[in-house]
C-alpha positions, -999 to +999 in steps of 0.1 A: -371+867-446-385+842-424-422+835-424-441+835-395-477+810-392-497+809-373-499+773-346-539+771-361-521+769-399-492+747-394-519+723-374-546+721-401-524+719-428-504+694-410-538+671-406-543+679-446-509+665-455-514+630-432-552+631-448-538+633-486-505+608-475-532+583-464-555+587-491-523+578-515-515+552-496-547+534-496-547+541-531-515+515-532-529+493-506-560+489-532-534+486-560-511+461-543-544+439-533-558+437-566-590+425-548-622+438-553-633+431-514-599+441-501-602+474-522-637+479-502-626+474-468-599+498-475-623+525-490-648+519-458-617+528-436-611+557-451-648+569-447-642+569-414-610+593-418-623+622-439-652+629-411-625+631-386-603+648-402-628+677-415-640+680-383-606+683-360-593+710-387-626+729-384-623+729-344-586+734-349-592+768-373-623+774-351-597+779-316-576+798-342-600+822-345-620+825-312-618+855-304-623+872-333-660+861-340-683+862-320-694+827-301-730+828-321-709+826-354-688+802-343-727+779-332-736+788-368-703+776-380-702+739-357-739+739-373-731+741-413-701+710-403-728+696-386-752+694-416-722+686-439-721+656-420-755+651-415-758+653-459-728+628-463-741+600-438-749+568-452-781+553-441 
């Protein structure tokens, strides 16, 4: 009964489980400070993070499934992260 997944699986969800370990430790970071301005820098960094972290499991499911779809859904796709990005950006 052994289960077999996928290299594009184990790698996303790998990236999800060092995304949510971070988030919990900045959460303690924040905690431990007890510091407003501390608190902010450490919420700034991890603005940074999520962007990069939604975007290398995209590419990483996008390889996963290359050729499957066909390269103008995978344009489409890289587009809607694209304006995901685009809509979050601070200005």
């Amino acid at each position: 009964m052994f289960i077999l997944l996928e290299k594009a699986i184990i790698g996303m969800a790998f990236l999800r489980l060092l995304s949510g370990s971070l988030e919990i430790f900045a959460a303690l970071l924040i905690l431990k400070f007890n510091d407003v301005e501390k608190a902010l820098v450490v919420n700034s960094s991890l603005a940074l993070i999520g962007p990069i972290v939604l975007i290398v499991t995209t590419a990483i499911g996008l390889f996963g499934i290359a050729e499957k779809i066909s390269f103008t859904k995978i344009i489409w796709i890289a587009c809607g992260v694209g304006c995901i990005l685009y809509g979050v950006k601070s200005h």
